[in-house]
C-alpha positions as CSV (number, residue, x, y, z in Angstrom):
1,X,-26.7,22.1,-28.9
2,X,-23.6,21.3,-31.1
3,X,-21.3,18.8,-29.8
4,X,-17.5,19.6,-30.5
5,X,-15.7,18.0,-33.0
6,X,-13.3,16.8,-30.1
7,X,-16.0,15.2,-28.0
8,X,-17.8,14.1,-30.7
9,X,-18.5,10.1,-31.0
10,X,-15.8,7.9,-33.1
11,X,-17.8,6.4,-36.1
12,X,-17.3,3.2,-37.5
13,X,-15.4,4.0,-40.3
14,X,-12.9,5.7,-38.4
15,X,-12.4,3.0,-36.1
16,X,-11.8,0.6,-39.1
17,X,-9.1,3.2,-40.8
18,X,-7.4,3.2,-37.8
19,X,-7.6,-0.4,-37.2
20,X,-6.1,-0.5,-40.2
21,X,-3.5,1.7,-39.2
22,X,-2.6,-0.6,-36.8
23,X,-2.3,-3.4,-38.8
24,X,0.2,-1.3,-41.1
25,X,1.8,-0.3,-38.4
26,X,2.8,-4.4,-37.9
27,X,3.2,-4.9,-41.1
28,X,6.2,-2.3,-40.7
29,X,7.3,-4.0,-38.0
30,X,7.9,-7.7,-39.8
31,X,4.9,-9.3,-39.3
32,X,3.3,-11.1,-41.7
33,X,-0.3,-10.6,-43.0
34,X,-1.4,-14.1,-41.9
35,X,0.4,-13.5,-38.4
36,X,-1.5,-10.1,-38.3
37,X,-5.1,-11.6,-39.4
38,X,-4.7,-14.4,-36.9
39,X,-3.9,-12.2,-33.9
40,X,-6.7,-9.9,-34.8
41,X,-9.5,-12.4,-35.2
42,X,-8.2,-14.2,-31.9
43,X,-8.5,-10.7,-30.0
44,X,-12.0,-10.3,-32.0
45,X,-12.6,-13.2,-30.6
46,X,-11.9,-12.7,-27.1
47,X,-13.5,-9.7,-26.8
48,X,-16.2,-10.6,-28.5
49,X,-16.9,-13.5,-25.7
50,X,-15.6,-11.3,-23.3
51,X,-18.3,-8.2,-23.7
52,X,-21.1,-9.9,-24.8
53,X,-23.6,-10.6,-22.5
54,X,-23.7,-13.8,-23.3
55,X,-21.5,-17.0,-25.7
56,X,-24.4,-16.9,-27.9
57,X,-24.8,-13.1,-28.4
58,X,-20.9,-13.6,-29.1
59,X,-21.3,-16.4,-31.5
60,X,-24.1,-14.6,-33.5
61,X,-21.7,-11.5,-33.6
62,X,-18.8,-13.7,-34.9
63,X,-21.0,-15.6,-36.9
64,X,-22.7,-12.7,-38.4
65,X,-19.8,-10.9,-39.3
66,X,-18.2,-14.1,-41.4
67,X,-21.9,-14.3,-43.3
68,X,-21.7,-10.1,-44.3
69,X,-18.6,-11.5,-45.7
70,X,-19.4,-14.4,-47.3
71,X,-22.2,-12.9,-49.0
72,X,-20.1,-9.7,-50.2
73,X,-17.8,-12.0,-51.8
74,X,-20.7,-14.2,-53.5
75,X,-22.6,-10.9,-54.4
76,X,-18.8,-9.6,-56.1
77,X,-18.2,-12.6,-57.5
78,X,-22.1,-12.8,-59.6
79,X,-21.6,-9.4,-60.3
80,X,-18.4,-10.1,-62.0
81,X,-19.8,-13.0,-64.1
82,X,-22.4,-10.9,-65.7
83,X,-20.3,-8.7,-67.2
């Protein structure tokens, strides 16, 4: 059975584009990107504590998410060394 592209799941991806539509769409509005990164990490944050079933499944999420990045921006930064 086919599922229709209408009913079909929202992937990850798409909810980070239009996350970042949003964030555009605050931009437009005058806000600045600090003012915009703050909210968003404080509503991360409260959700994150919220949903969980647990503070320390929501810490580990957090905390996880802050290490991906961490080690993206180590990884890019070796990489950009060696060439």
């Amino acid at each position: 059975m086919t599922i229709p592209k209408e009913k079909m799941p929202i992937t990850y991806e798409e909810m980070y584009e239009e996350l970042l539509d949003v964030t555009e769409h605050f931009a437009n509005q005058g806000a600045s990107v600090f003012d915009v990164a703050n909210l968003m990490s404080r509503f991360v944050t409260e959700m994150a504590f919220d949903c969980a079933p647990c503070p320390n499944k929501a810490t580990h999420l957090l905390l996880s998410a802050i290490t991906d990045r961490i080690e993206r921006d180590h990884s890019e930064d070796a990489d950009a060394s060696q060439t």
